[in-house]
C-alpha positions as CSV (number, residue, x, y, z in Angstrom):
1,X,16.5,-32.0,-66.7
2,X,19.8,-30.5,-65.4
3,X,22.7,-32.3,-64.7
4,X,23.3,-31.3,-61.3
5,X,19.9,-33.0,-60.6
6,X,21.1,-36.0,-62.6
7,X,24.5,-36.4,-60.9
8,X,22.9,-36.3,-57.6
9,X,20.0,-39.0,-58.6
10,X,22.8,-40.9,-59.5
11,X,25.1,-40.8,-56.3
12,X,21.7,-41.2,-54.3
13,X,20.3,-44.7,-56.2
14,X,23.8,-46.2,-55.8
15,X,23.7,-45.5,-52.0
16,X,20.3,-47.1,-51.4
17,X,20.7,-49.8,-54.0
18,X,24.4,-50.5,-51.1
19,X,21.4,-49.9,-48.3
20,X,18.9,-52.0,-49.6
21,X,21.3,-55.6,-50.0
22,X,22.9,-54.1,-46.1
23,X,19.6,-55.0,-44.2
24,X,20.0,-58.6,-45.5
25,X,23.1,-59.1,-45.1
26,X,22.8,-57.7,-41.7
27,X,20.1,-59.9,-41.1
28,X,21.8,-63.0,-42.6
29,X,24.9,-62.5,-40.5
30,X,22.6,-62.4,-37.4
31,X,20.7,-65.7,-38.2
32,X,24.6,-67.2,-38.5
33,X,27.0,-66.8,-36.7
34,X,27.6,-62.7,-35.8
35,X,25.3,-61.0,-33.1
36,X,24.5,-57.2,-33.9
37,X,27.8,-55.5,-31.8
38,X,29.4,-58.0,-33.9
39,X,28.6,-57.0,-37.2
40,X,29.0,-53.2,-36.2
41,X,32.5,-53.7,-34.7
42,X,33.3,-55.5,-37.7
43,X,31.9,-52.4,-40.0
44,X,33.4,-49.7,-38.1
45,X,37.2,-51.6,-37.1
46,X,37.6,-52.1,-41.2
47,X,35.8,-48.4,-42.3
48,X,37.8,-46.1,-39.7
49,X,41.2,-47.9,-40.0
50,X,40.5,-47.2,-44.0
51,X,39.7,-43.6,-43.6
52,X,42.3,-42.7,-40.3
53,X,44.6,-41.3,-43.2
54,X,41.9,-38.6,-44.1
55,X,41.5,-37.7,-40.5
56,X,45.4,-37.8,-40.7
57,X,45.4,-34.8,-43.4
58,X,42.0,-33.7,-42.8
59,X,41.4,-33.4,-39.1
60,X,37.8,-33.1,-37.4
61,X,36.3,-30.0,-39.3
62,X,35.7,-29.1,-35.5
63,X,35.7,-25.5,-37.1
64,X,33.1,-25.6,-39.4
65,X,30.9,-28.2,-37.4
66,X,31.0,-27.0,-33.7
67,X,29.9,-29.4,-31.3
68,X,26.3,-30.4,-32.0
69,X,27.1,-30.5,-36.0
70,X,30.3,-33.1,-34.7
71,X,28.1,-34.9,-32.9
72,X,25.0,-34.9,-35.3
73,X,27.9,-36.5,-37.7
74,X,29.4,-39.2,-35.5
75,X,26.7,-40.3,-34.1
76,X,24.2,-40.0,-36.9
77,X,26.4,-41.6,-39.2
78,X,28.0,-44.0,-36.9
79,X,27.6,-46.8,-34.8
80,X,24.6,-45.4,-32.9
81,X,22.5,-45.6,-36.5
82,X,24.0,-48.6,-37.1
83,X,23.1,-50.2,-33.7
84,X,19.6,-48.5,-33.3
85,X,18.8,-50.4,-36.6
86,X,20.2,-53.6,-35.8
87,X,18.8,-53.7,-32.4
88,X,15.1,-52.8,-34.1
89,X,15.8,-56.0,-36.4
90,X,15.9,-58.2,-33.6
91,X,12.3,-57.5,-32.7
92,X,10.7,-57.0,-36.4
93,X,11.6,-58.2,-39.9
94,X,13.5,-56.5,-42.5
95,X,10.5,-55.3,-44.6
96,X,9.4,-53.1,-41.6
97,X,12.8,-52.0,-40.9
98,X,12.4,-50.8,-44.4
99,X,9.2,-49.1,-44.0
100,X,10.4,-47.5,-40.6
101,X,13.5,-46.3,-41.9
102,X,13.7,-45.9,-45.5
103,X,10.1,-44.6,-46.0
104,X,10.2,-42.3,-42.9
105,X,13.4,-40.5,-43.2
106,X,12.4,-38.7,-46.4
107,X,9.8,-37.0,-43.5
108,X,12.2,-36.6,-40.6
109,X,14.8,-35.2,-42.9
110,X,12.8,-32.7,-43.9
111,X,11.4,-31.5,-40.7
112,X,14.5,-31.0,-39.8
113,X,15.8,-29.3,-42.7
114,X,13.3,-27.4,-42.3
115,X,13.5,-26.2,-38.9
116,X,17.7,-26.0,-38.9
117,X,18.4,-25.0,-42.7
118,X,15.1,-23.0,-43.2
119,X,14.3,-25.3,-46.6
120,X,11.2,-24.4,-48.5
121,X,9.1,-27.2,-49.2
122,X,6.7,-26.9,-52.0
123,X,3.4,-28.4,-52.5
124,X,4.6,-30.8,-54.8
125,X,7.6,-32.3,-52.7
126,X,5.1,-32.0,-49.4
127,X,2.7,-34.4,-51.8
128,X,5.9,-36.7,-52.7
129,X,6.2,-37.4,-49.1
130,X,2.8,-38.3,-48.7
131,X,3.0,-40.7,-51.2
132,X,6.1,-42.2,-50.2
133,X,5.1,-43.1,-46.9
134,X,2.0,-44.7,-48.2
135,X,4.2,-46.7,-50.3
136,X,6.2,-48.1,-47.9
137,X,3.2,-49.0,-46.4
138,X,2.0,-51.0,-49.6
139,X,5.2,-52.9,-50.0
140,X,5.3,-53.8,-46.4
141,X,2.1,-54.9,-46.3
142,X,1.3,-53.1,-42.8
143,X,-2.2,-53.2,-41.4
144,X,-3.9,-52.9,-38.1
145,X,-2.2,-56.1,-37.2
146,X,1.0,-55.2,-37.9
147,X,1.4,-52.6,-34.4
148,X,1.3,-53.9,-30.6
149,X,3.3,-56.5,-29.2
150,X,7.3,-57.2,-29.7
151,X,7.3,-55.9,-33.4
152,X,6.2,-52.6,-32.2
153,X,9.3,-52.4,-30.1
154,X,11.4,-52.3,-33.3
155,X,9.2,-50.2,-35.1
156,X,9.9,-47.1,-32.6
157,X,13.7,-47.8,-32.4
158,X,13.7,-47.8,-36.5
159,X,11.7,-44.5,-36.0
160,X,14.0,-43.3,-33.5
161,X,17.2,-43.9,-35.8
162,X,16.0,-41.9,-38.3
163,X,16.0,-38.3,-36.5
164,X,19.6,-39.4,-36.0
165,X,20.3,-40.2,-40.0
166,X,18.4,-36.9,-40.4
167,X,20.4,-34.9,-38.0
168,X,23.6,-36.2,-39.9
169,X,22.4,-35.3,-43.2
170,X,21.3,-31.9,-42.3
171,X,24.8,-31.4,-40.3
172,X,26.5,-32.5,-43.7
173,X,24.3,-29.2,-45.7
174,X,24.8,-26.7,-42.8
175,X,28.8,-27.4,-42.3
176,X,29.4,-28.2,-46.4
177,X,31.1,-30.7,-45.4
178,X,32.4,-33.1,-48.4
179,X,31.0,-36.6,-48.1
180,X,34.3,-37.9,-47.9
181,X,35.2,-35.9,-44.9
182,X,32.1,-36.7,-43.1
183,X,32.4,-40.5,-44.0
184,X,36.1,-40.0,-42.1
185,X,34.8,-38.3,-39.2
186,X,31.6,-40.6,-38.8
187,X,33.8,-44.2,-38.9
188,X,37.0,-43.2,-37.0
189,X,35.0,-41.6,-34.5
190,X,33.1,-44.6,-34.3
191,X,36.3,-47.0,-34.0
192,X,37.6,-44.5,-31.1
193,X,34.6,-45.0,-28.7
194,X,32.4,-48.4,-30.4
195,X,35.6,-50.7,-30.8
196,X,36.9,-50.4,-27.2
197,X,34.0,-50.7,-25.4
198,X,33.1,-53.9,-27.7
199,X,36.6,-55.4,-26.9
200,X,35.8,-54.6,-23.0
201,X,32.8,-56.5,-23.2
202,X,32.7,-59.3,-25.5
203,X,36.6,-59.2,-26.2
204,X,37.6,-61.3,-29.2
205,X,34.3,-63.7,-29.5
206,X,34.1,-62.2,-33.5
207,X,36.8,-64.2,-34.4
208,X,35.1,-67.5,-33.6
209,X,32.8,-67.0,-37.2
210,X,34.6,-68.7,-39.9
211,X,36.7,-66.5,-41.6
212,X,34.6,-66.4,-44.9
213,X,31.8,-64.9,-43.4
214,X,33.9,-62.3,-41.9
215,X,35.8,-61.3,-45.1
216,X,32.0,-60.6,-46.8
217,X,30.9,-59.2,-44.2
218,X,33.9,-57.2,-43.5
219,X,33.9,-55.8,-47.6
220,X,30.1,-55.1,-47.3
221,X,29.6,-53.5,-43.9
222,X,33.0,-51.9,-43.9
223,X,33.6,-51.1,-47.6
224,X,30.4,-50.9,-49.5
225,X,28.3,-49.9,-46.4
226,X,30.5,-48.0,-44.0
227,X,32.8,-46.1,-46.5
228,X,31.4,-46.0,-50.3
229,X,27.8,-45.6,-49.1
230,X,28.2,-42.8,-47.3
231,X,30.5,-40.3,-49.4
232,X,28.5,-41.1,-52.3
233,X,25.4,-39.8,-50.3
234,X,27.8,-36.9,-48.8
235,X,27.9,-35.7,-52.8
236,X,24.1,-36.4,-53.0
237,X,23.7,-34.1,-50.5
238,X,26.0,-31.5,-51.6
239,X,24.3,-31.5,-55.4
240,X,20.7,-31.6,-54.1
241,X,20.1,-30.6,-50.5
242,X,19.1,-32.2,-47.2
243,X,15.8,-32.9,-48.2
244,X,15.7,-33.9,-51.4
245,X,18.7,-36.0,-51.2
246,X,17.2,-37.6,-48.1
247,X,13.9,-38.7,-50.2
248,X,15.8,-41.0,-52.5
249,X,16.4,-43.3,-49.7
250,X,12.8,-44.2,-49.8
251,X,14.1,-46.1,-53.1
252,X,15.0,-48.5,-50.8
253,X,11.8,-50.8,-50.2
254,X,11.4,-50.6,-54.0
255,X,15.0,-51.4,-55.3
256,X,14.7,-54.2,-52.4
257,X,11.8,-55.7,-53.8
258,X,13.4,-55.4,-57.1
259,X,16.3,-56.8,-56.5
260,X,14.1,-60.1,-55.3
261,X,12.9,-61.2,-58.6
262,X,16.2,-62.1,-60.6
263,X,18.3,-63.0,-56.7
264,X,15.2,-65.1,-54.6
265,X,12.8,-64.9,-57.9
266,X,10.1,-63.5,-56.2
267,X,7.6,-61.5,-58.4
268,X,5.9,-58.9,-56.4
269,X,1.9,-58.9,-55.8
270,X,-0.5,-56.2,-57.1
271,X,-0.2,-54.3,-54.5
272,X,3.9,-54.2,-54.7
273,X,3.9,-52.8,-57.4
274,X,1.3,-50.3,-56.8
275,X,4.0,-49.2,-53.8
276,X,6.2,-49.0,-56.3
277,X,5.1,-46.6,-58.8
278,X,3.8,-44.6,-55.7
279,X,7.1,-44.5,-53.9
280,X,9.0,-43.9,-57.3
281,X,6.2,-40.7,-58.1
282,X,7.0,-39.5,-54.5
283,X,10.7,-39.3,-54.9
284,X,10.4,-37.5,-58.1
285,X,8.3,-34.6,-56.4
286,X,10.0,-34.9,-52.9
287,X,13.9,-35.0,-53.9
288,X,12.8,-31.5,-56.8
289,X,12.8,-33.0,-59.9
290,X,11.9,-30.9,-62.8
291,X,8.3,-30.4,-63.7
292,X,6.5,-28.8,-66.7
293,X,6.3,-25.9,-66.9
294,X,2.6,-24.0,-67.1
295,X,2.9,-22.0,-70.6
């Protein structure tokens, strides 16, 4: 197994493991104190005033994005994401945001890679899809039940937010843009236009939360989340592709679930952890790992 392939696993698990704890800490801050344009003003005001000094020496690649790959950046991997998913949260639970988001990009992202970067997908990675989908669906627990009514509202704005993830990670491939400098891009654009327009409308109602929530919330949706995240998937990217760097975030429903048993201790049912060996099967084949080869 090569290194490259190795490095880029690695970069990619630490960003969903940051993904998986952001939707419940997203959640949590919603059942509290902090509306969704809270938490996002909150994430963006502490991640672009951290990376305004790489704009500073950097500028806005404007050169080797153009205007759709700008856009596809700052909106993709700015506040819009952020909001469309928050907004979808307020009308289904987390383990569907999950499904709708982490088990569906792996597919979006490779249409679209597809389509803009010409990728080649071969039988194997177009079977690790499959099975990652299906996965999701297992650790869900979706059935017929599951669609119609409010909840189906938040299922198509999850869907909806991930052509935009997928249009910022293709953007990242096509430009070679280093995560670091997309990260920049994404959050100080997002403080420019997102942290005005919050202060016109809801002015300075964050600061009522007690200021404990907001310091956690601050160092997990603005550090962790909205800055460490993101260049570490920028390098993911870079060291695997669009595609198969965008498959390892279906990791997240199954490092999620993980993460339950020693935090909430909650051991997953049969089915679990039949999604998880199916999810963690399609990410192999779907992000290119190395397979035997036929003698």
């Amino acid at each position: 197994m090569s290194s490259r392939y190795l490095l880029g696993a690695l970069c990619a698990v630490v960003t969903i493991t940051i993904w998986a704890g952001w939707l419940v800490v997203m959640r949590v801050g919603m059942a509290n104190h902090l509306a969704v344009v809270d938490l996002i003003a909150l994430r963006f005001a502490v991640a672009g005033i951290v990376m305004v000094p790489v704009i500073v020496r950097r500028g806005w690649a404007l050169d080797q994005l153009g205007p759709t790959g700008f856009a596809a950046i700052a909106i993709g991997g700015g506040a819009a994401y952020t909001l469309a998913v928050g907004a979808g949260l307020s009308f289904a639970p987390v383990l569907h945001a999950s499904a709708f988001t982490q088990g569906v990009l792996p597919l979006t992202t490779a249409i679209m890679a597809v389509i803009v970067l010409k990728e080649r997908l071969t039988a194997w990675r177009r079977i690790g899809i499959v099975l990652i989908i299906a996965g999701a669906v297992m650790i869900a627990g979706l059935g017929p039940g599951d669609f119609g009514g409010r909840e189906s509202i938040g299922q198509a704005i999850f869907l909806s937010a991930t052509f935009l993830w997928a249009a910022y990670t293709v953007a990242l491939r096509k430009a070679r843009l280093d995560g670091l400098h997309a990260t920049a891009i994404a959050c100080v654009a997002s403080l420019i236009v997102y942290i005005p327009i919050y202060l016109a409308l809801f002015g300075p109602r964050i600061l009522a939360a007690p200021w404990h929530e907001l310091g956690w919330q601050g160092l997990y949706q603005g550090v962790l989340t909205g800055v460490v995240s993101l260049v570490l998937f920028g390098r993911a990217v870079a060291l695997l592709g669009a595609s198969a760097a965008g498959a390892f975030i279906a990791l997240g429903p199954v490092i999620a679930t993980l993460l339950a048993i020693p935090i909430l201790h909650e051991w997953p049912a049969a089915e679990e952890w039949i999604g998880i060996v199916v999810i963690s099967v399609g990410v192999y084949l779907a992000s290119g790992g190395p397979l035997p080869r036929r003698s």
